[in-house]
C-alpha positions in Angstrom: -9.7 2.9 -9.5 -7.4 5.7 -8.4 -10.4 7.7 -7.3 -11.7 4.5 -5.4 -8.7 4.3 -3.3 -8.0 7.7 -2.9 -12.0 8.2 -1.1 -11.3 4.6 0.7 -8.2 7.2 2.7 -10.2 9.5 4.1 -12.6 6.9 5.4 -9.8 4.6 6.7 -7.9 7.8 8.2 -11.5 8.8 10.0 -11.2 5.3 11.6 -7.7 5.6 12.4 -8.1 8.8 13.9 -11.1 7.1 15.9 -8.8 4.8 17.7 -6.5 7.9 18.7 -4.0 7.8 15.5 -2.5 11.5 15.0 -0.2 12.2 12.8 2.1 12.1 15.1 1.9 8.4 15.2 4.6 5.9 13.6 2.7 3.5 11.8 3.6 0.7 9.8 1.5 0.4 6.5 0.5 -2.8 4.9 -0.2 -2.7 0.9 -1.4 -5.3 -1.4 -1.8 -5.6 -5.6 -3.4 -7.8 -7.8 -0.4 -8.7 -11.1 -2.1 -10.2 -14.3 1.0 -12.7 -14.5 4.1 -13.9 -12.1 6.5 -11.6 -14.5 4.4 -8.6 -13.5 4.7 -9.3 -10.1 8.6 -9.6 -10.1 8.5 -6.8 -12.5 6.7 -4.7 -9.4 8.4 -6.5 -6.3 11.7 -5.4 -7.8 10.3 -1.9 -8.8 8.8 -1.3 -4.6 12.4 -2.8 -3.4 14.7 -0.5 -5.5 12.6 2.5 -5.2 11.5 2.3 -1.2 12.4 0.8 1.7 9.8 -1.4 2.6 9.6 -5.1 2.9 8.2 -6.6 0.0 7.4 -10.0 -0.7 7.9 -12.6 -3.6 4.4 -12.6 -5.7 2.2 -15.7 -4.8 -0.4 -17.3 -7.3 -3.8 -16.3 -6.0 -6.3 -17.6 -9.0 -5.3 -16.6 -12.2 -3.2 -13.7 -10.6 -0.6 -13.2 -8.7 -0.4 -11.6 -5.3 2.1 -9.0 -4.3 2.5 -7.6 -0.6 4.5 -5.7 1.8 4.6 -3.4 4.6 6.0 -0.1 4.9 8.7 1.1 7.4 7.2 3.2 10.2 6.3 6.6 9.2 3.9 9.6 10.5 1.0 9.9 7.5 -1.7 12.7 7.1 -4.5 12.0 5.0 -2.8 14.3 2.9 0.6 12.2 3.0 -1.7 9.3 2.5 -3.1 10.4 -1.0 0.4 11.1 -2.0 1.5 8.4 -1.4 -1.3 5.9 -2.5 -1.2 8.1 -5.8 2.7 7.1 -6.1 1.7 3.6 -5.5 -1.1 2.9 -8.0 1.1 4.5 -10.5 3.9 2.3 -9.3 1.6 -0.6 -10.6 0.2 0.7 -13.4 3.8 1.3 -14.9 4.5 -2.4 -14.0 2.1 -4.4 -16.6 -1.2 -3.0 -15.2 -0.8 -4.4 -12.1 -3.0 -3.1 -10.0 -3.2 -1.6 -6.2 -5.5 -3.3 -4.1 -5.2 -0.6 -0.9 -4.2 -0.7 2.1 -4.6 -1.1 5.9 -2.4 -0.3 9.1 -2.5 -1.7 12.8 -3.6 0.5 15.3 -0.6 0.5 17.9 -1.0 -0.8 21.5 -2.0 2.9 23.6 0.8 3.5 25.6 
């Protein structure tokens, strides 16, 4: 799964970089995981909002899992920074009842 999400950055970085993203540009990163059961999810949720500073939100049912979401704060990512980062993450879930990272996407930002 790790190695998924980790070859899904440098094809989402390609199109970032396609719509004139640099890494000099702030961008705000949205994140999504899949929690086998509503404790996981406040297990993680609490994890994401004592470790970082991003807006997380409350887990939602979605099936038979639960749903947990949030967005960065803005921040200049490489491909580089992005695999640290999405490596952090997917660890952040695994250590949380095997809930598991479901990736990531960013809006492109208005050209100024």
């Amino acid at each position: 799964m790790l190695e998924r999400q980790l070859a899904m950055n440098a094809e989402t970085w390609n199109a970032l970089r396609g719509h004139g993203v640099t890494e000099e540009t702030d961008l705000r990163l949205d994140f999504s995981y899949d929690a086998p059961t509503r404790a996981a999810g406040d297990k993680l949720a609490q994890l994401l909002r004592e470790e970082t500073d991003y807006d997380v939100a409350d887990p939602r049912p979605s099936g038979s899992s639960f749903v947990v979401t949030g967005t960065t704060q803005e921040t200049k990512v490489s491909l580089d920074i992005l695999n640290q980062w999405v490596d952090w993450m997917y660890a952040a879930g695994r250590q949380c009842d095997s809930c598991e990272f479901d990736g990531w996407g960013a809006q492109v930002p208005p050209k100024m």
